[in-house]
MARSEFI-303209 format. One record per residue (C-alpha): x negated, z negated, y negated; residue in one letter. Coordinates in steps of 0.001 Angstrom, whole numbers, plus 500000, padded with zeros to 6 digits. Example, Ala and Ser with C-alpha at 12.3 -4.5 7.8 and 13.67 -1.06 7.14 Angstrom:
BEGIN
((487700; 492200; 504500); A)
((486330; 492860; 501060); S)
! end
This chain:
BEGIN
((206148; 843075; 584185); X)
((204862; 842662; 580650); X)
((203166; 845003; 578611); X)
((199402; 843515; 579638); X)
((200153; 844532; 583468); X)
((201335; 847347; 582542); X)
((198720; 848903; 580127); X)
((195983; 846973; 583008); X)
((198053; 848933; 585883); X)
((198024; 852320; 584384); X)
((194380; 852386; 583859); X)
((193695; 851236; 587449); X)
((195535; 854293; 588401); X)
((193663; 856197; 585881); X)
((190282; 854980; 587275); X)
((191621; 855943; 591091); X)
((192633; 860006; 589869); X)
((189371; 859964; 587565); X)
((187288; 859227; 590576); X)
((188850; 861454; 592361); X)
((188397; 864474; 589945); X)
((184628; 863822; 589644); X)
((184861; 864034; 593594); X)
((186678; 867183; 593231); X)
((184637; 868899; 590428); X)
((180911; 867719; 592634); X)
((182322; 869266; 595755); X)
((183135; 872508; 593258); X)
((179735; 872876; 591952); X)
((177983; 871867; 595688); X)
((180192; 875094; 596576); X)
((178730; 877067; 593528); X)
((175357; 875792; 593595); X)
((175111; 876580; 597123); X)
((176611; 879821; 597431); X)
((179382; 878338; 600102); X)
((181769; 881492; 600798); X)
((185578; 879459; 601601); X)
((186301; 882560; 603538); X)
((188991; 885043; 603379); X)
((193068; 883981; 603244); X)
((194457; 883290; 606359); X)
((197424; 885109; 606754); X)
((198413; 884085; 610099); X)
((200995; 881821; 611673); X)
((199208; 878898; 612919); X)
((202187; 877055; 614788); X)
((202241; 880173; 616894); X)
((198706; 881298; 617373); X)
((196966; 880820; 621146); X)
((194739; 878080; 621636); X)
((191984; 879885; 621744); X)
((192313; 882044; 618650); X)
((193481; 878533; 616871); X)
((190396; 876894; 617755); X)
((188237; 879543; 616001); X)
((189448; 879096; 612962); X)
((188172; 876077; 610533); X)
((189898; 872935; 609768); X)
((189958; 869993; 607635); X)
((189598; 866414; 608796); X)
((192842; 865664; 610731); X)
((192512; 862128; 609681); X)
((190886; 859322; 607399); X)
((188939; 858022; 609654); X)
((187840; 861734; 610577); X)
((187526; 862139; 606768); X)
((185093; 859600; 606450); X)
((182972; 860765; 609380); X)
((182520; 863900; 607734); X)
((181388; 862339; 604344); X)
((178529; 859888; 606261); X)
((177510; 862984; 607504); X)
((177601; 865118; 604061); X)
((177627; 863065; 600982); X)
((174947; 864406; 599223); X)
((176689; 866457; 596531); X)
((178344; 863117; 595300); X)
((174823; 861959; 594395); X)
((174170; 864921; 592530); X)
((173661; 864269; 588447); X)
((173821; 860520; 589292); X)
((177427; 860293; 589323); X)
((177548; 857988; 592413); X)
((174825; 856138; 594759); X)
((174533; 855756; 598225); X)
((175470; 852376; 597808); X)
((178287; 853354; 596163); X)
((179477; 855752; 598682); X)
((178352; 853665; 601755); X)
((180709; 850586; 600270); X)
((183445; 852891; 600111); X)
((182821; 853695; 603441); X)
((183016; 850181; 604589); X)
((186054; 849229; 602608); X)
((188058; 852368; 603635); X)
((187552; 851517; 607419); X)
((187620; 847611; 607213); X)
((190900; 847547; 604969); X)
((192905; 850356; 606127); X)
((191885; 852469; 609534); X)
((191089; 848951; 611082); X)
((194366; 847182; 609407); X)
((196382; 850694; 611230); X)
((194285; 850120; 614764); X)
((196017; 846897; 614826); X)
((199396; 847509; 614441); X)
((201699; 849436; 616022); X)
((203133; 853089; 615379); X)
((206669; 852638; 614364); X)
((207089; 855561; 616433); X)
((205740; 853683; 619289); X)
((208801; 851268; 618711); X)
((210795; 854213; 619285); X)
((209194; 855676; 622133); X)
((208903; 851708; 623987); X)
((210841; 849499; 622610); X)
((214245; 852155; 621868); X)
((217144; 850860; 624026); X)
! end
């Protein structure tokens, strides 16, 4: 690698943790703007709570693809002081699902190797 990839590479990673600290710091001031209360601590052991109890309290997306659901639905704080467009958003959408949760669909688990193919 010479020093032109280099300095070229570290700014793409630069670009990827900027964009995802303007992400960060809308979602903070949607949550200020909008009086969003996160709650109190949980100070309970998930792994061994009842079903029931476990599904009452809130999660996070479990996955990307789950992830991106939940932005389609709410992605109006990203939009806020012009920061990004819908196109913008709707594109990264696309290329999320296209490149990576469709490329995944397609090819097996490795565990699934283990669980199948495991002699």
């Amino acid at each position: 690698m010479n020093r032109k990839e280099l300095i070229e590479s570290l700014a793409d990673s630069q670009k990827i943790s900027k964009a995802a600290a303007e992400k960060t710091v809308l979602a903070v001031i949607d949550g200020i703007q909008n009086k969003i209360d996160p709650g109190d601590p949980l100070d309970k052991d998930i792994y061994n709570l009842p079903p029931e109890e476990l599904a009452q309290i809130p999660s996070a997306p479990g996955s990307l693809e789950d992830a991106l659901a939940a932005l389609k639905q709410d992605s109006a704080f990203l939009q806020k002081g012009d920061v990004f467009t819908q196109d913008v958003i709707d594109m990264w959408i696309e290329y999320k699902t296209e490149k990576e949760i469709n490329d995944v669909k397609l090819r097996p688990h490795p565990h699934e190797f283990f669980l199948y193919y495991d002699i």
